[in-house]
Chimera marker file (.cmm) of the C-alpha trace (Angstrom):
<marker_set name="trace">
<marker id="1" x="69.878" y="137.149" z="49.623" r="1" g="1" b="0" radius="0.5"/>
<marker id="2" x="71.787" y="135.689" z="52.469" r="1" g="1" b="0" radius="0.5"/>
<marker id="3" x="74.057" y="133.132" z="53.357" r="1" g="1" b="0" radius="0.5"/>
<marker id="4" x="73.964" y="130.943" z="55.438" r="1" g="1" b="0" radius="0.5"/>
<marker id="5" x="76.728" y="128.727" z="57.900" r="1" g="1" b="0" radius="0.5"/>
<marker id="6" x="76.198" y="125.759" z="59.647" r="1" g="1" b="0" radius="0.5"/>
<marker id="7" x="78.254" y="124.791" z="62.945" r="1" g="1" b="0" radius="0.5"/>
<marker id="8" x="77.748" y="122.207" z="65.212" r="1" g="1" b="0" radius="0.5"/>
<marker id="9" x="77.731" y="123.854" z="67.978" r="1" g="1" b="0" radius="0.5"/>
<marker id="10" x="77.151" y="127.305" z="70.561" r="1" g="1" b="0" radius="0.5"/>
<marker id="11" x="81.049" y="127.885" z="70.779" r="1" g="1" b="0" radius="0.5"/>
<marker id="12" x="81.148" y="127.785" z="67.084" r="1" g="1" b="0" radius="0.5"/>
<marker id="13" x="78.980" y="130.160" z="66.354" r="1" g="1" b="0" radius="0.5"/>
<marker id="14" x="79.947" y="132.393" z="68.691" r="1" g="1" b="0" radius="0.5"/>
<marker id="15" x="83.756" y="131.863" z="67.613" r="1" g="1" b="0" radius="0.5"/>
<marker id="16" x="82.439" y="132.300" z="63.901" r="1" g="1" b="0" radius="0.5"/>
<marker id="17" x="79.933" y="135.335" z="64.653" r="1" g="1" b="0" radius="0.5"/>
<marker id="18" x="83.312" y="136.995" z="66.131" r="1" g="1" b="0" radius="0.5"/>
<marker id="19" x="85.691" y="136.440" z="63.552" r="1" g="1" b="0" radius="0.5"/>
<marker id="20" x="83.239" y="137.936" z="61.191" r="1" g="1" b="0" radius="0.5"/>
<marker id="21" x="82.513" y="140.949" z="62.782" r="1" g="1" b="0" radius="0.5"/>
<marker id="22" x="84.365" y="143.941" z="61.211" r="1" g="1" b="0" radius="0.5"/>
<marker id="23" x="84.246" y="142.169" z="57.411" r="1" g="1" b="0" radius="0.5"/>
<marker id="24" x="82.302" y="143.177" z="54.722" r="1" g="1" b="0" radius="0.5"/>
<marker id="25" x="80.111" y="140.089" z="54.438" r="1" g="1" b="0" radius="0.5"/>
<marker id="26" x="77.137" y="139.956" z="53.238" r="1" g="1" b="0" radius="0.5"/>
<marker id="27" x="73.649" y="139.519" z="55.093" r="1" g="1" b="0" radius="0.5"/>
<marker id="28" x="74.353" y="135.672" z="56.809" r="1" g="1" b="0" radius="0.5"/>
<marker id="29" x="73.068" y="133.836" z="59.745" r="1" g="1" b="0" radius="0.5"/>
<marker id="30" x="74.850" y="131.077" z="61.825" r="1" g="1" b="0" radius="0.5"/>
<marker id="31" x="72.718" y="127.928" z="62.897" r="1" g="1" b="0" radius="0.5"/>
<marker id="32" x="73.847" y="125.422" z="64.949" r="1" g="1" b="0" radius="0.5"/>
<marker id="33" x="73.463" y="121.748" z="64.319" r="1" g="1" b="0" radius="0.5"/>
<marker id="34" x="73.361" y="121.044" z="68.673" r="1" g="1" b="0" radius="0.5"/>
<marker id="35" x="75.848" y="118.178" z="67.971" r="1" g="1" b="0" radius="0.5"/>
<marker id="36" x="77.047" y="116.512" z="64.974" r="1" g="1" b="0" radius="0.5"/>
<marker id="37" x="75.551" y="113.267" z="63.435" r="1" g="1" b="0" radius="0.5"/>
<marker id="38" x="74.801" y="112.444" z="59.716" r="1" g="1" b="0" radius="0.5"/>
<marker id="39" x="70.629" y="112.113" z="61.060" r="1" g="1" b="0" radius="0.5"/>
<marker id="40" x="71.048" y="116.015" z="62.311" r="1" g="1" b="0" radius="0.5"/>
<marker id="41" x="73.037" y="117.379" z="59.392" r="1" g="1" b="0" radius="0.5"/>
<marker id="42" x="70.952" y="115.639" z="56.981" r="1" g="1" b="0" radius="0.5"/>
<marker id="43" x="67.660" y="116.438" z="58.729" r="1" g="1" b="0" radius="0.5"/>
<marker id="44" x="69.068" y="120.605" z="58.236" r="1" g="1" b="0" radius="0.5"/>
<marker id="45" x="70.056" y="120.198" z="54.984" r="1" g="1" b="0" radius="0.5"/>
<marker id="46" x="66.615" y="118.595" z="53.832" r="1" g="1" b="0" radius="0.5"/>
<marker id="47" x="64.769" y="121.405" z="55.869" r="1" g="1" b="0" radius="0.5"/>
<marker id="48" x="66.941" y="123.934" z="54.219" r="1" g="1" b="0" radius="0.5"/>
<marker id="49" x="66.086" y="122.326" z="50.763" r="1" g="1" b="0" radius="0.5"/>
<marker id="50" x="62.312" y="122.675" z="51.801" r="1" g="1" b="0" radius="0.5"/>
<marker id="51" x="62.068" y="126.094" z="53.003" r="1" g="1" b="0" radius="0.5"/>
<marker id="52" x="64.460" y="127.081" z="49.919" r="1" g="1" b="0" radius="0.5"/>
<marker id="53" x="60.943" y="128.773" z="48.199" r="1" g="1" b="0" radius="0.5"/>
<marker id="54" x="60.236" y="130.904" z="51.720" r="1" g="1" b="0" radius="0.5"/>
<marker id="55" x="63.759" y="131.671" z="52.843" r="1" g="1" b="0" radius="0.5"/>
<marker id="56" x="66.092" y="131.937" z="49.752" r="1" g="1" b="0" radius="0.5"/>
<marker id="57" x="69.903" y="132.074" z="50.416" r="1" g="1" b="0" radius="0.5"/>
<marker id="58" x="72.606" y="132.199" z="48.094" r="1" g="1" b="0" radius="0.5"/>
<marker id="59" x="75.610" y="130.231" z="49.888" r="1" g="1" b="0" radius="0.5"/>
<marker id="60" x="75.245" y="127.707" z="52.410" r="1" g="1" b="0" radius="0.5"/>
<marker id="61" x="78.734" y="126.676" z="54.520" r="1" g="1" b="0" radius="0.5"/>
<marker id="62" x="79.192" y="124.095" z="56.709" r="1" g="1" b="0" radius="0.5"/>
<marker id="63" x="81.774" y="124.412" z="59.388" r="1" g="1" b="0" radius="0.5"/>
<marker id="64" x="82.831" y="121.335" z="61.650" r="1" g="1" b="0" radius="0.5"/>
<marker id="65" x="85.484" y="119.732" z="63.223" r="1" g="1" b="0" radius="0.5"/>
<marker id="66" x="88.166" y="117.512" z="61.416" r="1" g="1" b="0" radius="0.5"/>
<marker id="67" x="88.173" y="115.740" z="65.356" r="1" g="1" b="0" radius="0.5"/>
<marker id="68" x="90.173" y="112.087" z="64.620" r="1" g="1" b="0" radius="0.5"/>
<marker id="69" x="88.898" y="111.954" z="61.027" r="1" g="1" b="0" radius="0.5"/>
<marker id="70" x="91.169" y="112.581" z="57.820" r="1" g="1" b="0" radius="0.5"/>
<marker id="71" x="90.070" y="115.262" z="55.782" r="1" g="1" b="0" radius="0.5"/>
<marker id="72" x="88.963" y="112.896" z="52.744" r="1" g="1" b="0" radius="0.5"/>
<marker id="73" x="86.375" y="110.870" z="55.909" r="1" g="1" b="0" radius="0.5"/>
<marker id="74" x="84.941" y="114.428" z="56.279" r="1" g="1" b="0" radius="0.5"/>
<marker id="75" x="84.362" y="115.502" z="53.040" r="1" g="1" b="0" radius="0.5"/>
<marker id="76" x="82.476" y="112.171" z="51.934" r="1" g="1" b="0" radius="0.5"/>
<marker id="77" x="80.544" y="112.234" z="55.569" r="1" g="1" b="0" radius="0.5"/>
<marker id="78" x="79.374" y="115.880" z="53.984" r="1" g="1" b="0" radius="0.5"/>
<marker id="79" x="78.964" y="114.715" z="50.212" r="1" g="1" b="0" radius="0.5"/>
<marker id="80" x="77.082" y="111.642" z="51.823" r="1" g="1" b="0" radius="0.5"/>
<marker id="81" x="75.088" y="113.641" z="54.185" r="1" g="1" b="0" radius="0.5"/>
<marker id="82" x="74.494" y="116.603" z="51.092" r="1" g="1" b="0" radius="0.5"/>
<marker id="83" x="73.140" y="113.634" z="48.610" r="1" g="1" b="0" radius="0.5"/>
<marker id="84" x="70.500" y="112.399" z="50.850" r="1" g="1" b="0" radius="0.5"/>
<marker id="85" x="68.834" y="115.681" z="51.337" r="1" g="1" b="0" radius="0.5"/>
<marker id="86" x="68.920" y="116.553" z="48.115" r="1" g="1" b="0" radius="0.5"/>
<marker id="87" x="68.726" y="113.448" z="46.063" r="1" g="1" b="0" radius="0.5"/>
<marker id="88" x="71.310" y="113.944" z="44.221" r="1" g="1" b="0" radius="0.5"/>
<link id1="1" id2="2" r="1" g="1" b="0" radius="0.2"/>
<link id1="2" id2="3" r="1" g="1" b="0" radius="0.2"/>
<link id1="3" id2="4" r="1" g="1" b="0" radius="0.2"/>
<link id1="4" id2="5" r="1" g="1" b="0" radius="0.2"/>
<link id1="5" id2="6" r="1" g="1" b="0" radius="0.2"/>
<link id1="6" id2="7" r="1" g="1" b="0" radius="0.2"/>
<link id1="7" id2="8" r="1" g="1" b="0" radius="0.2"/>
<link id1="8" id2="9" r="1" g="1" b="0" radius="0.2"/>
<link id1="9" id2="10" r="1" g="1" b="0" radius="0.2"/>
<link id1="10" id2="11" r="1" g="1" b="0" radius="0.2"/>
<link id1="11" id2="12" r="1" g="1" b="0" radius="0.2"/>
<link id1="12" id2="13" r="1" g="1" b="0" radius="0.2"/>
<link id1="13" id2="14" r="1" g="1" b="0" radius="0.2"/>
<link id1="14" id2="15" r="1" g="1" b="0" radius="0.2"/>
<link id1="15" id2="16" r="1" g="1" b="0" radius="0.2"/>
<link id1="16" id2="17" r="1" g="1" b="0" radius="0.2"/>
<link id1="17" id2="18" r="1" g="1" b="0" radius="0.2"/>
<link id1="18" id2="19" r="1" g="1" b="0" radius="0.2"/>
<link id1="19" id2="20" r="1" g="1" b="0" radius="0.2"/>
<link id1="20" id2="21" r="1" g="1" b="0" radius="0.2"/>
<link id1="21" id2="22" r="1" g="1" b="0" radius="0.2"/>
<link id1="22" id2="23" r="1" g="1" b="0" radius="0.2"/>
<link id1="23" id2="24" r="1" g="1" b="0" radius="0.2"/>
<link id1="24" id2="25" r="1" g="1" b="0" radius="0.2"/>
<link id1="25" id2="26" r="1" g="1" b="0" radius="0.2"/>
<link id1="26" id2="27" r="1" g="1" b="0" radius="0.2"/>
<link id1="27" id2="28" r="1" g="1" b="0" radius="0.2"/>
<link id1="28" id2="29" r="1" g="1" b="0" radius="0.2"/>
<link id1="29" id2="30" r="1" g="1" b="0" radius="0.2"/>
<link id1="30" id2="31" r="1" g="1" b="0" radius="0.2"/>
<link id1="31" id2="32" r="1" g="1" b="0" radius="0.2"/>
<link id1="32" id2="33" r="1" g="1" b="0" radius="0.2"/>
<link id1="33" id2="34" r="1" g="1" b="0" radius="0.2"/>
<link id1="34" id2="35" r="1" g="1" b="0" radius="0.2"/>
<link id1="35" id2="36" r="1" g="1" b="0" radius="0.2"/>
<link id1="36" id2="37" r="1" g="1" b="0" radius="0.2"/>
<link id1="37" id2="38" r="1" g="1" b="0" radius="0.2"/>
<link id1="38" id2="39" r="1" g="1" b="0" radius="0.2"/>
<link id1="39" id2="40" r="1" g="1" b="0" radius="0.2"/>
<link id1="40" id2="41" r="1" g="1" b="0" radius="0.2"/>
<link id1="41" id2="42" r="1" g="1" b="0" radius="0.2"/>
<link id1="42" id2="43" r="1" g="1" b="0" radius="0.2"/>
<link id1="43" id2="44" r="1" g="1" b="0" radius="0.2"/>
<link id1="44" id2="45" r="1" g="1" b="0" radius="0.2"/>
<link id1="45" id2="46" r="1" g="1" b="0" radius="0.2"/>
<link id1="46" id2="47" r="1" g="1" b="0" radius="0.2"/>
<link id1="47" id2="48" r="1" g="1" b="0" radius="0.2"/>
<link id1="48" id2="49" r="1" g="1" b="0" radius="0.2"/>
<link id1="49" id2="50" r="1" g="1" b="0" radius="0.2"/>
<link id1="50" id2="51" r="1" g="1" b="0" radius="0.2"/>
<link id1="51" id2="52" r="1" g="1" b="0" radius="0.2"/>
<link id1="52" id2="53" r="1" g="1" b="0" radius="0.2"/>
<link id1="53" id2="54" r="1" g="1" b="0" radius="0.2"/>
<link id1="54" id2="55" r="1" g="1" b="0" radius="0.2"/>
<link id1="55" id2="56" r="1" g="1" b="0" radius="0.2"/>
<link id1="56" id2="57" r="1" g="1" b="0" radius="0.2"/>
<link id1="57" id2="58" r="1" g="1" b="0" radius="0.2"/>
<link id1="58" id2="59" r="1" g="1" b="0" radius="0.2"/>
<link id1="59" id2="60" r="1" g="1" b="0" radius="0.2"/>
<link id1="60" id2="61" r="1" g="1" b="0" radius="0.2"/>
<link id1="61" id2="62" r="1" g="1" b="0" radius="0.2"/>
<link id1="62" id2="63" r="1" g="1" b="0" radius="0.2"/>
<link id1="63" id2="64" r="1" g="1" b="0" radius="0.2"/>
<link id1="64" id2="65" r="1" g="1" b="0" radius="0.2"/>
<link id1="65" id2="66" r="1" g="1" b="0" radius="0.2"/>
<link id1="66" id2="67" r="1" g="1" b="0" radius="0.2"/>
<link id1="67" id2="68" r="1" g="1" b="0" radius="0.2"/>
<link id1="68" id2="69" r="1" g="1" b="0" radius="0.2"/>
<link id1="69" id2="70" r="1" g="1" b="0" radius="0.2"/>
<link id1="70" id2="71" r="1" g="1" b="0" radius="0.2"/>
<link id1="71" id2="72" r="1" g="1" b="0" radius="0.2"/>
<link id1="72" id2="73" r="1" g="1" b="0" radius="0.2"/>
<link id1="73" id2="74" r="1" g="1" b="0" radius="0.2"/>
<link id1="74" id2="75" r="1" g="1" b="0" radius="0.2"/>
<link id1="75" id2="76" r="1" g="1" b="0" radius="0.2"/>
<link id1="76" id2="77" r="1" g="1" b="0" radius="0.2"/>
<link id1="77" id2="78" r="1" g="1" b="0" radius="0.2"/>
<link id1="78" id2="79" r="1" g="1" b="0" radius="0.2"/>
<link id1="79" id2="80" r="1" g="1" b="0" radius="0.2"/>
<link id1="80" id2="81" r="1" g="1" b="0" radius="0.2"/>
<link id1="81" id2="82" r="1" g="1" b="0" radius="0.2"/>
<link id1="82" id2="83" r="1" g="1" b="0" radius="0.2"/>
<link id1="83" id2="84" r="1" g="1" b="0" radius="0.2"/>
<link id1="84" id2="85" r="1" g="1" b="0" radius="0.2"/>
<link id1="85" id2="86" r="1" g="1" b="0" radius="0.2"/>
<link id1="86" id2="87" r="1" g="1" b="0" radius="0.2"/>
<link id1="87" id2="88" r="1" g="1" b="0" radius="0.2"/>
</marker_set>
């Protein structure tokens, strides 16, 4: 089963494709969010959640920037963004 990280954009996954290359990770593929927003991350999350039956994965990481936010306004725009698309 693969993993799965989301960036938000071609730089990062490029940057994160690199720094992986040479570890033993497992099977993973990087998908870009083209720009962050809580509409786009929610939309992949909620797409993710749908296809979950066809395309199985077994971690799902989400890489962005801290930019002028604290840490704690990140995490809750993620937690806030991760409980719409999955109703929790």
């Amino acid at each position: 089963m693969k993993n799965i990280i989301l960036v938000e954009g071609k730089d990062d996954k490029a940057f994160i494709e690199y720094l992986i290359q040479g570890v033993d990770v497992k099977e993973f593929s990087v998908n870009i969010l083209e720009g962050l927003s809580k509409d786009a991350l929610t939309k992949r999350l909620a797409s993710l959640k749908t296809g979950f039956l066809k395309n199985p994965f077994e971690k799902l990481g989400i890489i962005i920037d801290q930019d002028s936010f604290t840490r704690e306004e990140r995490l809750a725009f993620i937690n806030e963004c991760l409980q719409e698309s999955f109703d929790i």
